[in-house]
C-alpha positions in Angstrom: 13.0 7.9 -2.3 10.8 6.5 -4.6 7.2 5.8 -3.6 4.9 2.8 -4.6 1.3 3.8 -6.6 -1.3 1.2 -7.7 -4.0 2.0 -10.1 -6.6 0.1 -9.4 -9.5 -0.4 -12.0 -12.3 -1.4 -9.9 -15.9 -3.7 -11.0 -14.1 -5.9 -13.6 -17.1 -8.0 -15.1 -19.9 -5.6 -14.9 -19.8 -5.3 -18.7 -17.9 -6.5 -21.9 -17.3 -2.4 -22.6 -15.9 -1.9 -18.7 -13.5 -5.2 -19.6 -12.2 -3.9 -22.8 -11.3 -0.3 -21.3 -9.7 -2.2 -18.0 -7.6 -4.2 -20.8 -6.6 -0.5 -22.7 -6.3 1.0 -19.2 -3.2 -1.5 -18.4 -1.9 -1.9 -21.7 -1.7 1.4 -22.8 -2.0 3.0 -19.7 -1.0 3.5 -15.5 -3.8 0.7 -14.3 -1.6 -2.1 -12.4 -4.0 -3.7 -10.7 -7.9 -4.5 -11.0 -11.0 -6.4 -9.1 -12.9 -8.6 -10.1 -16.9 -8.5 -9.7 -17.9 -12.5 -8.9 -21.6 -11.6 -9.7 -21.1 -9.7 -12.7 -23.0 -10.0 -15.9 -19.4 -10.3 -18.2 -17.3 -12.3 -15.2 -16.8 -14.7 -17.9 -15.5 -12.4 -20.7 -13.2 -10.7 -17.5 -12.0 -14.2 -16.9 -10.9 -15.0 -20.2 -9.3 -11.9 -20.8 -7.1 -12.0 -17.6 -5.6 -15.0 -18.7 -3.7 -13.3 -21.4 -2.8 -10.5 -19.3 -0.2 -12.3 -16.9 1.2 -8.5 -15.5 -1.9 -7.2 -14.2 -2.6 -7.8 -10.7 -6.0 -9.7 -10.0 -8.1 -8.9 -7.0 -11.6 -10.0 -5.8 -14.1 -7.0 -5.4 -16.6 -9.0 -3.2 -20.3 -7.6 -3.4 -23.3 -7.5 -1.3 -24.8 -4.4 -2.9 -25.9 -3.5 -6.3 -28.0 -4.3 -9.3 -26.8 -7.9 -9.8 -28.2 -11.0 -8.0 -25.9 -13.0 -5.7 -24.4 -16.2 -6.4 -26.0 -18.4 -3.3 -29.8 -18.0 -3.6 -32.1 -16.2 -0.9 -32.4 -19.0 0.9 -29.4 -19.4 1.6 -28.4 -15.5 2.4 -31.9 -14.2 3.8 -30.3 -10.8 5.4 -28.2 -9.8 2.2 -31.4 -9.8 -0.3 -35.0 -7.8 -0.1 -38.0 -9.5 -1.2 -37.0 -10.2 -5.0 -34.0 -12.0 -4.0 -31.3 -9.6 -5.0 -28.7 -7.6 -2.9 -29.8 -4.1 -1.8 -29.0 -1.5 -4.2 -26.5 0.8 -2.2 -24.4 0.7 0.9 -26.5 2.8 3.1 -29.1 -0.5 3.1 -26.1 -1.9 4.6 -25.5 0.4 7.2 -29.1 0.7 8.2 -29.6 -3.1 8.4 -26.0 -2.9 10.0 -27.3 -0.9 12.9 -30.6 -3.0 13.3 -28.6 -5.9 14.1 -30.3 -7.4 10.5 -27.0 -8.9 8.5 -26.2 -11.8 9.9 -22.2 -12.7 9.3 -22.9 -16.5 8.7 -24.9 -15.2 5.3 -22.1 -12.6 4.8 -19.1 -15.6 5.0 -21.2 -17.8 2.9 -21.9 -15.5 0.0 -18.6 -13.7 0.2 -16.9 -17.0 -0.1 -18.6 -18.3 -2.6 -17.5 -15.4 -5.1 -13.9 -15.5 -3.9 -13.6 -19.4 -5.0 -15.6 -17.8 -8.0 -12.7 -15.6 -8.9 -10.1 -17.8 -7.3 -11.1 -20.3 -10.0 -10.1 -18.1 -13.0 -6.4 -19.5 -12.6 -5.1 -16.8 -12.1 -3.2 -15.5 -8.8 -5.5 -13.3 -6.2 -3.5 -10.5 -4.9 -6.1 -8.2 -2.6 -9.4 -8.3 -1.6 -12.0 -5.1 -1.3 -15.6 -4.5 -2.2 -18.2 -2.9 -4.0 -19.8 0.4 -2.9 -16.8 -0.5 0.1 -19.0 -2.3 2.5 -16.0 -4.0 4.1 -15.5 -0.7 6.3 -18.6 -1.6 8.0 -17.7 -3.8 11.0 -19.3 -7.1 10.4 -18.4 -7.1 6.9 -14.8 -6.1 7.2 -14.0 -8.5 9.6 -15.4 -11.4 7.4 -13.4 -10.5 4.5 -9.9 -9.8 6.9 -11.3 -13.9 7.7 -11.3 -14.5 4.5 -8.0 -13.6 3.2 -6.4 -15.2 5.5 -8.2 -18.5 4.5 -7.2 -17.6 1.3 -3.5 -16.7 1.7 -4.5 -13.1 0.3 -2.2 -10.7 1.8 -3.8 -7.7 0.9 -7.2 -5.7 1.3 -7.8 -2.4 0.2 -8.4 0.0 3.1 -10.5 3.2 2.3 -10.7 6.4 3.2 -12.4 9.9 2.6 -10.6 13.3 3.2 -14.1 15.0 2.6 -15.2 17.4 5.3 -18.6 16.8 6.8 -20.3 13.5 8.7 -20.0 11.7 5.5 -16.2 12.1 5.9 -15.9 12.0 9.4 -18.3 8.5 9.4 -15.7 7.0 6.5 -12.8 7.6 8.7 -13.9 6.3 12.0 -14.6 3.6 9.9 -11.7 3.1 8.2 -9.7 3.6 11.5 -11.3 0.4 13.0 -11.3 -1.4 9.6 -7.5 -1.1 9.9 -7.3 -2.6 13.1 -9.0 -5.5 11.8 -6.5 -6.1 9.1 -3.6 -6.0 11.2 -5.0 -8.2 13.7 -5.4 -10.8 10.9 -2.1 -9.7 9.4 -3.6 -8.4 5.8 -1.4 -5.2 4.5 -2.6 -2.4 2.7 -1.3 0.8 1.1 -0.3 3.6 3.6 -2.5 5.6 1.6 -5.8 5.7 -0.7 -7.8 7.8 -3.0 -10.8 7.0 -5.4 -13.9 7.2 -3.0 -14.4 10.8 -3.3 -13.8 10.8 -6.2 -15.5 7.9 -7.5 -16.7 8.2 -10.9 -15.4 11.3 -11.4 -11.9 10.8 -11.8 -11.1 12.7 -15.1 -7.7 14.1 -15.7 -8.3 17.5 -13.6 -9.2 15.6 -10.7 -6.5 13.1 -10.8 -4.6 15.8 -11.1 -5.4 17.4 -7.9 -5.9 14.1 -6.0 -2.5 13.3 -7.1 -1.3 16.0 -5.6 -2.9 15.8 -2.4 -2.1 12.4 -2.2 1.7 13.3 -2.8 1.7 15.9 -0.2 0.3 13.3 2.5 3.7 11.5 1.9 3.0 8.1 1.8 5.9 5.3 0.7 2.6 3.5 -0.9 -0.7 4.2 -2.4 -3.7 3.0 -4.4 -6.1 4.9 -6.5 -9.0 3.2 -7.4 -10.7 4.3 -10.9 -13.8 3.2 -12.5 -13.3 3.0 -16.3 -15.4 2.1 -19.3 -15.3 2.4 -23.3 -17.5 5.8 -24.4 -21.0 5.3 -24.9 -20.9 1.5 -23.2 -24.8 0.5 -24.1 -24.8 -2.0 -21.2 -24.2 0.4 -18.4 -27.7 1.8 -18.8 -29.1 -0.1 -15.9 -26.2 0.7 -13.6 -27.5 4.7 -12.8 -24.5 5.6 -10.8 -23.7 9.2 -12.5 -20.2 8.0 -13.5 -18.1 9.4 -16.1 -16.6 6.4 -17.0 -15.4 7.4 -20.5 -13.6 10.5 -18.7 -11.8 7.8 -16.5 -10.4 5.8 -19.2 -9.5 9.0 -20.9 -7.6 9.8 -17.7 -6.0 6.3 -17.4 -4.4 6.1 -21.0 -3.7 9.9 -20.8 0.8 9.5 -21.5 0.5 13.2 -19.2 -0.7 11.1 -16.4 2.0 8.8 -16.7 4.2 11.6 -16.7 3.2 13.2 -13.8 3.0 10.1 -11.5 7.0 9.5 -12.7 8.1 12.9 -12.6 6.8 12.9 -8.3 9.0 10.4 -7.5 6.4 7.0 -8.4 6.7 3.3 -9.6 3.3 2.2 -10.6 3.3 -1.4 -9.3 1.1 -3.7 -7.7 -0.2 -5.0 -4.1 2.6 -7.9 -4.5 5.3 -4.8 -3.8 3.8 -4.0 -0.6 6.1 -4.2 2.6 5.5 -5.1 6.1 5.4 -1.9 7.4 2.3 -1.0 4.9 -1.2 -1.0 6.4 -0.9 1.2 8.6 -3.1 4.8 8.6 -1.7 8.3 7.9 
C-alpha cells in the first residue's frame, strides 16, 4: 500500500532568503506544501512568488507569538501583545497567560482572522491551517482556529505531536490529544501522523533520516513533516535567534537521496488536498 507524506515548509514570509529556499525546496526538491506567515516582514515577496507556483499547496501559519508585530493594533488585541504592542516572543508566554485566564478568545478570533483573509487574499487556494511556535494545541487557541476553518471552508489543520520522553513530551501529547478532538468535532482532517516539532530546526539529512524511519515504523497511511528552510548565510534572519540550521534543512530538502528514500518506503509526496476521511485521527 502506498502511503501519503507532506513536506511542509513552514514560516513562508519571514524573509526574502526563507522564500527563495521554500521556492528551491519544491522545485527541486520533496516540499509539497508550505504556510504562510500573515505578519511577516517578506509576506509580500511570498505572495507574489506563490502565484507562479500553482502545484504547491498554500496554507496559513497563523501567529500570536514571535518577533513580528500583529496585524490589528493593541488596542484592538490587548491580551495577545506586552507593553510595546507586539506578540510575546515564545509560546510558553502563551501557556502561562493561558493558565491565568489572560488571553481572551474574542482577541485571538479577531487577530487570527484578520491574517487568514490576509493570506486568503493572495489568490491563491488555502489548503490547511496551523501555527507558529504551534499555539493552536493550546485549548483556547485551537479551538478558534478549528472555528475558523470551518468559516473558511479549509479542511485541514495540522495536528502536532512530540514523541520526546519527559513532561515536555508528555504536556505536547495531552495536548495534542484534545486538539484532535476539537478538529473532529468541527470536521477539519489532518494527517494520521506528524513529525518536525522535535526536530524543529534541526532537520538535516541524518535526522530526517531517522525521523523518517520512525515515522515509517508508526505505520501511518498519511503524514506531514514540517521543515524550516532558508538560503545559507540568510543576513535577515539575524533578529530571529531561534538556533536553527536552516541552511542544513534546505540542504536536506533538495537532497535527490531524500527523495529516494521517501519513494523507495512505499511514499507519494503529495499534499493536504489528498487527505481522506478517515485522516485526523491519532496513532
Amino acid at each position: 500500500m502506498t502511503r501519503l507524506l507532506i513536506v511542509t515548509a513552514d514560516d513562508l514570509g519571514l524573509t526574502v532568503g526563507v522564500n527563495e529556499a521554500v521556492r528551491r525546496a519544491h522545485v527541486d526538491g520533496v516540499v509539497t506544501a508550505t504556510s504562510v506567515l500573515a505578519v511577516g516582514r517578506a509576506f509580500d515577496d511570498a505572495a507574489a512568488m506563490l502565484r507562479d507556483l500553482p502545484a504547491l499547496e498554500v496554507g496559513a501559519h497563523l501567529a500570536i507569538v514571535g518577533e513580528d508585530p500583529p496585524l490589528l493594533s493593541a488596542r484592538e488585541v490587548p491580551t495577545l501583545v506586552d507593553a510595546t504592542g507586539r506578540f510575546p516572543l515564545s509560546y510558553r508566554t502563551v501557556v502561562a497567560r493561558g493558565l491565568a485566564g489572560r488571553i481572551d478568545p474574542d482577541d485571538v478570533r479577531r487577530e487570527l482572522a484578520a491574517q487568514l483573509e490576509r493570506v486568503r487574499g493572495i489568490g491563491v487556494p488555502v489548503t490547511h491551517l496551523d501555527t507558529h511556535q504551534h499555539t493552536h494545541l493550546w485549548p483556547t487557541v485551537g479551538k478558534v482556529v478549528a472555528e475558523l476553518a470551518v468559516a473558511a471552508g479549509v479542511a485541514a489543520v495540522r495536528l502536532p505531536r512530540s514523541h520526546r520522553h519527559g513532561p515536555l513530551g508528555l504536556g505536547v501529547s495531552v495536548l495534542a490529544a484534545r486538539t484532535a478532538r476539537t478538529l473532529q468535532r468541527a470536521g477539519r482532517v489532518s494527517p494520521g501522523d506528524y513529525a518536525g516539532l522535535d526536530e524543529a530546526g534541526r532537520l538535516d539529512v541524518a535526522r530526517f533520516g531517522r525521523t523518517f524511519d520512525a515515522v515509517a515504523r508508526r505505520g501511518a497511511a498519511s503524514v506531514e513533516i514540517n521543515a524550516h528552510p532558508s538560503v545559507p548565510d540568510d543576513p535577515d534572519l539575524g533578529p530571529f535567534d531561534w538556533s536553527y540550521r536552516w541552511a542544513d534543512e534546505l540542504a536536506m530538502l533538495t537532497d535527490p537521496a531524500v527523495r529516494r528514500r521517501i519513494e523507495s518506503a512505499g511514499y507519494r509526496l503529495g499534499g493536504f488536498t489528498d487527505l481522506g476521511p478517515t485522516d485526523g485521527r491519532t496513532t
